[in-house]
C-alpha positions in Angstrom: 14.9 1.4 13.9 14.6 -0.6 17.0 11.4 0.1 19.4 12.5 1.2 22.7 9.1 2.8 24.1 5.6 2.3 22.6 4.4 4.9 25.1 2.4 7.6 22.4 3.0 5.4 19.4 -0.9 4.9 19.0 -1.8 8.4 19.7 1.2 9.6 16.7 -0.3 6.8 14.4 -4.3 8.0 15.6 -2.8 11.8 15.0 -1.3 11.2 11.2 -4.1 9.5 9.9 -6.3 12.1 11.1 -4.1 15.1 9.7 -3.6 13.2 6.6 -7.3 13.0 5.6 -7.7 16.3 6.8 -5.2 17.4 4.2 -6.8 14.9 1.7 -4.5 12.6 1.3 -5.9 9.1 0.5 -6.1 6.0 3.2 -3.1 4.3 1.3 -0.8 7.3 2.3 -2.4 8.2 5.1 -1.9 4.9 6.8 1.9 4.8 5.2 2.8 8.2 7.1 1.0 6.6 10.4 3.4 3.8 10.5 6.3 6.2 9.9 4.9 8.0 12.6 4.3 5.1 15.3 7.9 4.0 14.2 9.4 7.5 15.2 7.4 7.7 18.3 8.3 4.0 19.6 12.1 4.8 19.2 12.2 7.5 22.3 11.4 7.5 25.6 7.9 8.3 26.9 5.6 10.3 24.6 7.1 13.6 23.2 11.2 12.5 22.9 10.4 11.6 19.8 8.1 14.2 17.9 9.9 14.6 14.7 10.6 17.8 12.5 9.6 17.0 8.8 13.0 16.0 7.9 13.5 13.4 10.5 10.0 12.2 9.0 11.2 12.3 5.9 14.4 9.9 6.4 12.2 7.6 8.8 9.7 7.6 5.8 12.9 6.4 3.4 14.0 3.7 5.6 10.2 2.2 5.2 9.2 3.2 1.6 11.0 3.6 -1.6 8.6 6.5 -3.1 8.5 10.5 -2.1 6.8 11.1 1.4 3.5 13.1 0.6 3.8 16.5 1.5 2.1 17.9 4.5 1.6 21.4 6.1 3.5 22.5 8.8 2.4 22.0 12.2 3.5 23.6 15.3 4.8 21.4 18.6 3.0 22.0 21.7 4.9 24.8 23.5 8.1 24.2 25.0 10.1 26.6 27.7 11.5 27.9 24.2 8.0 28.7 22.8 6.6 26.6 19.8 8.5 25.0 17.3 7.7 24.4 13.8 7.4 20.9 12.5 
């Protein structure tokens, strides 16, 4: 997956570390899902083109990993003109 924008690619990394100790997960998988994340967030345009549903998570995660992407809660997108979207 090809970076085209690295606009909010530290802030998703910062962001899925956090969550993923939050939700115990340990530092191994926690920095796994934060590259997964940076990579989704440097392949859009500016910051939020990119914020992936768990499914598109889960596929980036299979491009970079051969194991099962640790499970995570859900967690809502900031509001949209729709209202909030599950992720």
């Amino acid at each position: 997956m090809p970076a085209v924008d690295s606009t909010g690619a530290g802030d998703a990394m910062a962001a899925a570390v956090l969550a993923s100790l939050w939700n115990d997960l340990d530092l191994a998988a926690a920095t796994d899902l934060a590259q997964v994340m940076s990579l989704l967030a440097g392949a859009g345009v500016g910051a939020r083109e990119m914020l992936p549903d768990q499914e598109q998570a889960r596929q980036a995660w299979g491009l970079c990993y051969p194991t099962k992407m640790p499970e995570l809660p859900r967690f809502t997108r900031p509001a949209s003109p729709d209202g909030p979207t599950g992720v």
